[in-house]
C-alpha positions in Angstrom: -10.0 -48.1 33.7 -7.0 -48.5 32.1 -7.9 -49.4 29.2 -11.0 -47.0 28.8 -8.2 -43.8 29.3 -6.2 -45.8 26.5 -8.7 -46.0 24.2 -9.9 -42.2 24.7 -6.2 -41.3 24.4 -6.5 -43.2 21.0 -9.7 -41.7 20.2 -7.9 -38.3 20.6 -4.8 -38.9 18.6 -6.5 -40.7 15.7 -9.1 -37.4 15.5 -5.9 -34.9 15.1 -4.4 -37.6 13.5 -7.3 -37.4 11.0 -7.4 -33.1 10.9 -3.3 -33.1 10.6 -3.8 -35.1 6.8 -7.1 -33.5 5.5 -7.0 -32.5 1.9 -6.1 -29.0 1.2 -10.1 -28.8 0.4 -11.5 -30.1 3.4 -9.2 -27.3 5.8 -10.0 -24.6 3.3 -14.0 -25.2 3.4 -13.7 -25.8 6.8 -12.0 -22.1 7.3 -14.9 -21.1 4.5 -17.7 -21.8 7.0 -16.1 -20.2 10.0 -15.7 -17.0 7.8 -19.5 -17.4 6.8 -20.5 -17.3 10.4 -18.7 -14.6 11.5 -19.3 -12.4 8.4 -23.0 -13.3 8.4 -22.6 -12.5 12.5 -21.0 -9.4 11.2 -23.8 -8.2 8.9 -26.3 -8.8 12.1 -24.2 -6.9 14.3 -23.5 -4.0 11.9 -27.3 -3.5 11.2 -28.6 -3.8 14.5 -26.1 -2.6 16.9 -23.6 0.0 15.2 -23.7 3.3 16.4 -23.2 5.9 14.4 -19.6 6.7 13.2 -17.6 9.6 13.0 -17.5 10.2 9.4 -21.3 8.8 9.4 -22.3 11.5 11.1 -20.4 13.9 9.1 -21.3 12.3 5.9 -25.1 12.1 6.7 -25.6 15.3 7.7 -24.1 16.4 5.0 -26.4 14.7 2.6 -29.7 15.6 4.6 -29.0 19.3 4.3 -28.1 19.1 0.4 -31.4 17.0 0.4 -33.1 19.9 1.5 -30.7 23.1 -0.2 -33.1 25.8 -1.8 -29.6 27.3 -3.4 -27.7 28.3 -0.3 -23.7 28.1 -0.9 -21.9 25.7 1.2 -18.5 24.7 0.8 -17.4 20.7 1.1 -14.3 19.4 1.1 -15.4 16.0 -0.1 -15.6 14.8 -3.7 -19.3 14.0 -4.4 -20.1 11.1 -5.5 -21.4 9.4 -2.2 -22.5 11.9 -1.1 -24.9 12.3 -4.0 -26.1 8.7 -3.4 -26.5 9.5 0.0 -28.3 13.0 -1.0 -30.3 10.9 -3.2 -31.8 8.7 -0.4 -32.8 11.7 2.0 -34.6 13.3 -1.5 -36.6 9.9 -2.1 -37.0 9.6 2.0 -36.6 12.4 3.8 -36.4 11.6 7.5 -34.1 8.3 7.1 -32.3 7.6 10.0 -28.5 6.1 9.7 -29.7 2.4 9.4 -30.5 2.5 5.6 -27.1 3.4 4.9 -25.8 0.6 7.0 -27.9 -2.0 4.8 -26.3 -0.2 2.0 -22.7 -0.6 3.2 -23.4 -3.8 4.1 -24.4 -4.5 0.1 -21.3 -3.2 -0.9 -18.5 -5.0 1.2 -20.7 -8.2 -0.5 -20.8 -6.6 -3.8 -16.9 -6.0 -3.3 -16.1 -9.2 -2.5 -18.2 -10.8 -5.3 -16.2 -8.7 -8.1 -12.7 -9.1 -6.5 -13.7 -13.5 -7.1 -14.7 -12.4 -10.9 -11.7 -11.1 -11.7 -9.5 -13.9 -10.0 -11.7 -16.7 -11.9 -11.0 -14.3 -15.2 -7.4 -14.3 -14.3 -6.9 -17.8 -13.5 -8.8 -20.9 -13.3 -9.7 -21.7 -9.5 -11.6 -24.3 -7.8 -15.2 -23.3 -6.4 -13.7 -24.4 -2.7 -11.1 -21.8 -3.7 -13.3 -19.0 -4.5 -15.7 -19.4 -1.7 -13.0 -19.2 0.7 -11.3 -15.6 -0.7 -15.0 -14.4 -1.4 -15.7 -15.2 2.5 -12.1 -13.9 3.6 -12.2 -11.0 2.1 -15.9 -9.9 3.3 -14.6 -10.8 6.9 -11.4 -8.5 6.7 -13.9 -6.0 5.2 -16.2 -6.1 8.2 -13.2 -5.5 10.8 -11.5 -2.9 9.3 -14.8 0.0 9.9 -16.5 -2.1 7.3 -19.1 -2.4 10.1 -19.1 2.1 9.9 -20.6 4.0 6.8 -16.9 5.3 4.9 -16.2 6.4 1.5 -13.3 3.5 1.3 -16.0 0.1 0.6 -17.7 2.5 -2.3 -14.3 3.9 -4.3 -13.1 0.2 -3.9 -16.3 -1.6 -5.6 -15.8 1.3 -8.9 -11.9 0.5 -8.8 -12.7 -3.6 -9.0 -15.2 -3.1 -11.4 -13.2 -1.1 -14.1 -10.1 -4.0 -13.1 -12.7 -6.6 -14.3 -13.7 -4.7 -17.2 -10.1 -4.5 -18.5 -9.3 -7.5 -18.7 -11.8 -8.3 -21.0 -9.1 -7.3 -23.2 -10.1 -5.8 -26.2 -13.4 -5.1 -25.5 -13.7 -1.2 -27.1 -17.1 -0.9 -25.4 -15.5 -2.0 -21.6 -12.2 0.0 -22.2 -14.7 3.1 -22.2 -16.5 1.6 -19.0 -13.3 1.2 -16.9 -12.4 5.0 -17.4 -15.7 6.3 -16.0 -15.5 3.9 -13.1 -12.3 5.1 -12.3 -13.7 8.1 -12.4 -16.4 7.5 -10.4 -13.8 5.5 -7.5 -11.7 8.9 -7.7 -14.5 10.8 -7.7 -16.0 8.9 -4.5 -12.7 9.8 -2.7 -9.7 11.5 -4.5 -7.0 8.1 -3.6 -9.5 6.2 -5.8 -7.2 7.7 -9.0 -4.9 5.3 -8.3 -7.1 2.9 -9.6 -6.4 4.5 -13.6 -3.0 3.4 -12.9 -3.9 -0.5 -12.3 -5.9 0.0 -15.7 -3.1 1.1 -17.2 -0.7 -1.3 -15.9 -3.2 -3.9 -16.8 -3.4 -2.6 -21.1 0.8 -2.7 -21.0 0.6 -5.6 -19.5 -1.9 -7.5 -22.3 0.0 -5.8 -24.5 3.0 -7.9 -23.6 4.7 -5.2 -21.7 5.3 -3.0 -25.3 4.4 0.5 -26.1 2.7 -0.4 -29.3 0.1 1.4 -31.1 -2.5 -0.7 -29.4 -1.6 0.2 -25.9 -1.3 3.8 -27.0 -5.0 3.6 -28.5 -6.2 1.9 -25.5 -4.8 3.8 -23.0 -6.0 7.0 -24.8 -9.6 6.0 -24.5 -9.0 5.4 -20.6 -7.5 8.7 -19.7 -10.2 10.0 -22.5 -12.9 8.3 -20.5 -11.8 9.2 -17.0 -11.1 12.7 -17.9 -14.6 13.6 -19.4 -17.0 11.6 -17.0 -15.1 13.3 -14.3 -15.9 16.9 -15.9 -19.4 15.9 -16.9 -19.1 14.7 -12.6 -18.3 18.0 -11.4 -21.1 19.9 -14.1 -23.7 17.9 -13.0 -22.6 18.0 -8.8 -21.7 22.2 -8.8 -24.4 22.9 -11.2 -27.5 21.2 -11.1 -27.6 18.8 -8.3 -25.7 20.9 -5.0 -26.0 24.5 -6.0 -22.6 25.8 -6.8 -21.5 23.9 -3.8 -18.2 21.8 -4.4 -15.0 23.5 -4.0 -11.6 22.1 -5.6 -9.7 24.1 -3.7 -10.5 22.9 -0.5 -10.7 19.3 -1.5 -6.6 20.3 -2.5 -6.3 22.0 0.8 -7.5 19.5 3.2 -5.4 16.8 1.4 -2.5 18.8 1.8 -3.5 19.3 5.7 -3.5 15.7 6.1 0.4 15.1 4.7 1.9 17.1 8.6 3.2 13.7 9.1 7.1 12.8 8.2 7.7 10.3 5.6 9.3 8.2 8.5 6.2 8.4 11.0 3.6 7.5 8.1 6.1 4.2 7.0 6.3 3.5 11.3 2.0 3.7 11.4 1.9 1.5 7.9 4.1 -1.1 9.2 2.2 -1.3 12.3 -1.0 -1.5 10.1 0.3 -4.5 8.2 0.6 -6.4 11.1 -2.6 -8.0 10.1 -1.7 -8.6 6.8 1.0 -10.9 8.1 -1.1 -14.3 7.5 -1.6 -13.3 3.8 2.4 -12.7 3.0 3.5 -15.4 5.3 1.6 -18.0 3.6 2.6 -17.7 0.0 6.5 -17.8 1.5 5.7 -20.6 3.8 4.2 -22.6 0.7 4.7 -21.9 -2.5 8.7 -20.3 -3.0 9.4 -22.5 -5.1 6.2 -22.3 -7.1 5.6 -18.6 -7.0 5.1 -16.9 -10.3 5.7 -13.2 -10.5 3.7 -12.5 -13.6 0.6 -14.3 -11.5 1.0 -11.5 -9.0 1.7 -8.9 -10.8 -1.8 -6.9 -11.1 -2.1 -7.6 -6.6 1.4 -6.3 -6.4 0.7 -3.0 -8.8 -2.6 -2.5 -6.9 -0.8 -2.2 -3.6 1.8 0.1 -5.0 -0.7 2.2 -6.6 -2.7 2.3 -3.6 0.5 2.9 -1.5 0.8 6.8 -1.1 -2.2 7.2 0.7 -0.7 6.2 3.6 1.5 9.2 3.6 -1.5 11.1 3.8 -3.4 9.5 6.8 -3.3 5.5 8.3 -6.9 4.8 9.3 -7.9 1.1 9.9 -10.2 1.6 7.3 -7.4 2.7 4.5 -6.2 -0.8 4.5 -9.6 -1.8 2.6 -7.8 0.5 -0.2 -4.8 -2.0 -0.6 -6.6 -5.5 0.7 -8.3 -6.8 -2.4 -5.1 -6.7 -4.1 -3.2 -8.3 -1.0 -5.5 -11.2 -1.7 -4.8 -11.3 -5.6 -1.6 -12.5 -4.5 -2.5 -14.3 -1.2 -4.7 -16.5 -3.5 -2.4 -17.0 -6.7 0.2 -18.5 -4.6 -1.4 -20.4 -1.8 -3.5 -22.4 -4.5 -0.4 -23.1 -6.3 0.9 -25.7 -4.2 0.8 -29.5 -3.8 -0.8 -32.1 -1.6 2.1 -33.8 -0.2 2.0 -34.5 3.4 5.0 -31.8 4.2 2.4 -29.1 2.6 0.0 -30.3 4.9 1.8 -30.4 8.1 2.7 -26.4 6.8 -1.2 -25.8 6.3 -1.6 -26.5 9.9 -0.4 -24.4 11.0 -1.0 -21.6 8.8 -4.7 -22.3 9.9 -3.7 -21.6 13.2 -2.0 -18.5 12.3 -5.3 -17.4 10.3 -7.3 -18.2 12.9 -5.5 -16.1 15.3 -5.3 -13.4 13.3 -9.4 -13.5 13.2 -9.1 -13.4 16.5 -7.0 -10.4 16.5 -8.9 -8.4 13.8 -12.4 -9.3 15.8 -10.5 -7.9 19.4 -8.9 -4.9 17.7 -12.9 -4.1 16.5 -14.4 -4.6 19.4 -12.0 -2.0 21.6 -12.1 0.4 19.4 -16.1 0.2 19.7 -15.9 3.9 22.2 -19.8 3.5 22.6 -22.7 1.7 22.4 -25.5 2.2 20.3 -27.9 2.6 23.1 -26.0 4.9 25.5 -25.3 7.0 22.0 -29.1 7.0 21.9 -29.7 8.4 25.0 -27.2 10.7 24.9 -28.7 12.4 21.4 -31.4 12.2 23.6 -30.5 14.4 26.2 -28.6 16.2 24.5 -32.3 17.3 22.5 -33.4 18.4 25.7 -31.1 21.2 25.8 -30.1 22.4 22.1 -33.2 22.5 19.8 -33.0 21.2 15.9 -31.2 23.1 13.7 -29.3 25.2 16.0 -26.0 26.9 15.0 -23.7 24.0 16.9 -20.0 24.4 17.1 -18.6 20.9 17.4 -15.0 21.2 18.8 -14.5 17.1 19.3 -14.7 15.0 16.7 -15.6 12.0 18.6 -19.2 14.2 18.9 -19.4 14.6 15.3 -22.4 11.7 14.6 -24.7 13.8 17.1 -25.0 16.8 14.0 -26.4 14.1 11.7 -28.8 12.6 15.2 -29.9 16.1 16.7 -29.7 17.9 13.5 -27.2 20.3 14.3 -26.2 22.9 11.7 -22.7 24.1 11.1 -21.4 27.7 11.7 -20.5 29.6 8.6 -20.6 26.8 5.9 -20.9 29.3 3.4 -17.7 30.4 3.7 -15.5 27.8 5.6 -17.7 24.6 4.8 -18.3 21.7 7.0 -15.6 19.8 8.3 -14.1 18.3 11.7 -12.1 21.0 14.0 -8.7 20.0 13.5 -9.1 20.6 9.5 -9.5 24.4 10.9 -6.8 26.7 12.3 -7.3 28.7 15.5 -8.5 31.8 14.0 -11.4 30.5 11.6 -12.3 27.9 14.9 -12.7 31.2 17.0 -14.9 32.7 14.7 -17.1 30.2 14.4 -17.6 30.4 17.9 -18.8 33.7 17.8 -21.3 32.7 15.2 -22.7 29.5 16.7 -25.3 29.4 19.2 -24.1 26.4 21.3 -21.1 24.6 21.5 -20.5 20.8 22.0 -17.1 19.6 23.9 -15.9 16.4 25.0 -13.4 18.3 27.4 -13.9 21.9 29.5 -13.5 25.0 27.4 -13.1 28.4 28.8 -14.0 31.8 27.7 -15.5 34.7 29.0 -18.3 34.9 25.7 -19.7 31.3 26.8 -21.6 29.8 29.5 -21.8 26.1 30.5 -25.5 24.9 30.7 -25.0 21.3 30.8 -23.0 17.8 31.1 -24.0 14.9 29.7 -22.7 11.7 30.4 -20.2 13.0 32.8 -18.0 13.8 29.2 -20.2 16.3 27.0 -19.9 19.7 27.7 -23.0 21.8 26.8 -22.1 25.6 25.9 -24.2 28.6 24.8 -22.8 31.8 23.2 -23.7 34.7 25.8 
């Protein structure tokens, strides 16, 4: 007996043993296939058991009733570019549900993913082992941070990558031209994507061996010349032809400027919280590779996230940390791969795995309780909630948590023409109150009193049903 526990204790110690000195490969493609799973369980889950979003909602129903604009104004606070695509899908098939749009999310995180390994294999010469693993990592941290949700953030992200990978072609006349009307189109997808002109830019001076010669000048020139007309030609083609006069500058300006109420000091508090998650990525390179750690290897990742930066002044979703994370992993992977095989490194891998691993863990629990309802329960409540507002009522939507149920129950907005559509807090008291008067029903997640409205339903013990009297 004995001997049998002696053996098994053996057994144990030679199998960690064995895991403590595996090559730098082995743990890597090890990590690579857990990232597979749960990005490829990921993908199931987003396509088959997402409810609709917040901004989904918003975005979608947006797009249907373009789809269908005979020339009616409405005002929209967004820049247009996904929501032309969007637009586009409800003209080719006009009663989509939300799914489609999922499938396409779910292309672009993979699409994202696939450029950001691109540019690292143009920048630098990595094994395959290498580029699996930050192909795999980075559609994973995608996938947690709302990349499961249909946001503008995946999109503007996958135009920004793309013109970084046409840059650095060098001097490739033809892809200097490209890489301003992508940035373009990432800016015009949502308005931080112009941040992405000044990695281009970074990138020229950079080539150009950090001088202002008459190369980078020419260069440079094309990529603000670029940027500058395909975002005009943008705005002909979305106010003109394709949305009926319908895009409005002002209030894209406006609703930014709404969002910066926050103090310098509370949006630097909420960021730091936010790169809690990002601790794995900056810890390793220290842990690893001081010694070996190039600046001029980082320095496109380290611009990115500076560029990227004063967003988070603005607002501090989960989801605005998809706007700095492919640049996060330029430097993650041009340090970690740096460093040697020596038995110290190895012991230090360890437990940087575990570290990762935990942090998966983390990322997958902070996803699954901010999940605030299930696809089916959201289903029967757009159900019942047809029972008692017909389509294509007047709606006021005070919550914004009820916004996905104007895209499900196809609920329109109260006076778009003049004030657009947008979420409740983007209004002030005033214009709220008078689109209250206009709406036939109103949607709550909370009681509302007033002497011009009667309460004609609850749903789900948390919806308040309200009609104008």
């Amino acid at each position: 007996m004995h001997k049998d526990i002696f053996t098994k204790q053996s057994t144990t110690l030679h199998r960690i043993n064995r895991f403590a000195f595996m090559s730098k490969k082995q743990v890597f493609q090890s990590l690579t296939v857990l990232l597979i799973c749960l990005s490829c369980g990921m993908a199931i889950y987003t396509l088959l058991f997402t409810p609709l979003n917040i901004d989904g909602g918003f975005y979608l129903y947006l797009s249907e009733f373009l789809s269908k604009n005979h020339g009616e104004i409405i005002v929209i606070g967004y820049t247009p570019v996904a929501i032309s695509i969007w637009t586009l899908l409800f003209n080719l098939f006009p009663n989509l549900s939300y799914e489609p749009a999922l499938v396409l999310s779910v292309f672009v995180v993979l699409l994202n993913s696939f450029i950001l390994t691109k540019i690292l294999i143009r920048l630098k010469k990595f094994e395959n082992y290498q580029v699996h693993f930050i192909f795999w990592l980075y559609t994973f941290l995608q996938f947690t941070m709302d990349g499961t949700s249909i946001i503008l953030e995946p999109l503007t992200m996958l135009f920004a990558l793309i013109s970084v990978y046409l840059i650095i072609k060098k001097d490739c006349f033809s892809c200097i031209i490209a890489a301003g009307v992508l940035c373009s189109l990432s800016f015009m997808t949502k308005h931080y994507g112009a941040a992405s002109l000044a990695v281009v830019i970074f990138i020229i001076f950079k080539f150009q061996s950090f001088k202002i010669n008459s190369n980078f000048i020419f260069q440079t020139f094309l990529v603000l010349l670029s940027f500058l007309i395909a975002t005009a030609v943008l705005y002909v083609i979305n106010v003109y032809f394709l949305f009926s006069q319908i895009i409005s500058p002002e209030l894209i300006i406006r609703t930014t400027l709404n969002y910066g109420k926050l103090s310098i000091l509370h949006s630097v508090f909420y960021f730091s919280k936010g790169l809690i998650q990002f601790i794995p990525l900056i810890l390793i390179p220290i842990i690893f590779c001081r010694e070996k750690m190039k600046l001029k290897e980082m320095q496109i990742g380290l611009i990115g996230i500076l560029a990227f930066l004063p967003a988070f002044y603005f607002k501090q979703y989960h989801h605005y940390y998809l706007l700095i994370l492919p640049f996060t992993l330029m430097v993650f992977a041009n340090t970690i791969f740096s460093a040697d095989n020596s038995k110290k490194e190895h012991l230090k891998l360890i437990i940087t795995v575990v570290i990762v691993v935990l942090t998966i863990a983390s990322n997958l629990r902070t996803m699954v309780l901010s999940e605030a309802i299930s696809k089916k329960d959201q289903h029967e409540i757009s159900k019942e909630i047809a029972l008692i507002i017909p389509k294509n009522s007047i709606v006021f939507i005070g919550n914004s948590n009820l916004q996905p149920y104007r895209f499900l129950n196809k609920l329109n907005g109260p006076l778009m023409a003049e004030y657009g559509l947008g979420f409740p807090d983007n209004y002030s008291d005033e214009i709220q109150s008078k689109m209250i008067i206009n709406s036939d029903y109103l949607l709550f997640s909370k009681k509302y009193q007033s002497a011009q409205v009667k309460l004609i339903g609850i749903i789900n013990k948390s919806i308040y049903v309200y009609k104008n009297v």
